[in-house]
N, C-alpha and C positions, 0 to 999 in steps of 0.2 A: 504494500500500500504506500505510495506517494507520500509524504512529510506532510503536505496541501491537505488532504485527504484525513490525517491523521488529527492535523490540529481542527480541521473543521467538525471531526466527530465528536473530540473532545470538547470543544469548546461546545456542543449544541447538548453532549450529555450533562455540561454542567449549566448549562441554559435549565435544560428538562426537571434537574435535581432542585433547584436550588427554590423549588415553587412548594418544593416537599417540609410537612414539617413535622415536629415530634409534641407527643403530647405526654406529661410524665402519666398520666390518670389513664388514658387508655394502655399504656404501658408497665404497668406496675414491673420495680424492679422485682427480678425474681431471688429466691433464698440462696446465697453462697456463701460458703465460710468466710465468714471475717473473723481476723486473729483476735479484734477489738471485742466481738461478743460471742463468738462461738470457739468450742475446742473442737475438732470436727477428728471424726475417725470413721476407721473405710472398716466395712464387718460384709464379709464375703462367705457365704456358707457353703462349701463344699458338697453341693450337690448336681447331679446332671439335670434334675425334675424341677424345672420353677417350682417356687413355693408362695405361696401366701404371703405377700409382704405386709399385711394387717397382722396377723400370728405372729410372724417375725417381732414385728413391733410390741406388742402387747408381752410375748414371753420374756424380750430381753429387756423393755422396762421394767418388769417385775423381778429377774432373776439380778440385772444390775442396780437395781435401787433406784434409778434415775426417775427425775419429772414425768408424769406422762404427758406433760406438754411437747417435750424433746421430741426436733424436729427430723425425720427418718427420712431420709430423700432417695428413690431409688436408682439406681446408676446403669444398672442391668441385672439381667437376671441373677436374684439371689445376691446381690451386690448392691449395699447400700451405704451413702455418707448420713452417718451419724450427728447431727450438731449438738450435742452436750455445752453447757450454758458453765462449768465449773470444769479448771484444771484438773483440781482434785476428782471429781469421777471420772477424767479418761484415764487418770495415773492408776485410779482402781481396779478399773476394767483392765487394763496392759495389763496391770501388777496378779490380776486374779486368773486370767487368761492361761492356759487355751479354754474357752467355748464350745457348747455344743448346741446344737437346735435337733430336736427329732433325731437326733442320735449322729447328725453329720458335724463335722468341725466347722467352728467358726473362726476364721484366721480376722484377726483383729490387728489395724495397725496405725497410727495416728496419723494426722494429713497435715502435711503441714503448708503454710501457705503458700511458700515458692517452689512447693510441689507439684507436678502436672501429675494427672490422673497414672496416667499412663507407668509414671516413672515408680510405682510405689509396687513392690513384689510382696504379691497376694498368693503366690505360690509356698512359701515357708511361715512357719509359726514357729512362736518361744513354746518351750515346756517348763 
């Protein structure tokens, strides 16, 4: 494509954008860890079979003590960020770990902020 060509495309998509706007209310920001108010940790249950992410939730705020507020966000299957509101209960949770759900492991492991999803191995647990 021609330079000519280029800048005229450009300049007519920033024509096109620039009519666009953002509205915070039809947008609500969505839940992410923030270091300022959540402790957030990644709880991956070691199963092939989806499971019930309601059950998830409901067994391990009762087995870990936590709030039943605590926000369980799912990530994927059987793979969910945990946002715990208090240091001290992820220190708990590590500390009391390994997990189980319905008899499968739950490898628990804390996320921390300048961590990509990706980068954090859900394949080992402490004993």
């Amino acid at each position: 494509m021609p330079i000519m060509e280029e800048i005229d495309s450009v300049n007519n998509l920033t024509a096109k954008t620039s009519l666009l706007e953002f509205n915070e209310e039809e947008n609500p920001p969505q839940d992410t860890p923030n270091q300022n108010t959540h402790f957030p940790l990644i709880a991956k249950i070691m199963c092939e079979k989806p499971l019930n992410n309601n059950a998830i939730k409901s067994t391990l705020i009762k087995a870990w003590g936590i709030p039943p507020k605590t926000k369980f966000n799912p990530i994927e299957p059987n793979t969910l960020a945990v946002l715990l509101e208090s240091e001290d209960d992820r220190r708990q949770i590590w500390r009391l770990s390994p997990w189980s759900f319905r008899g499968n492991l739950i490898v628990v492991k804390p996320w921390l902020p300048e961590e990509a999803l990706e980068e954090i191995d859900l394949t080992r647990f402490q004993i």
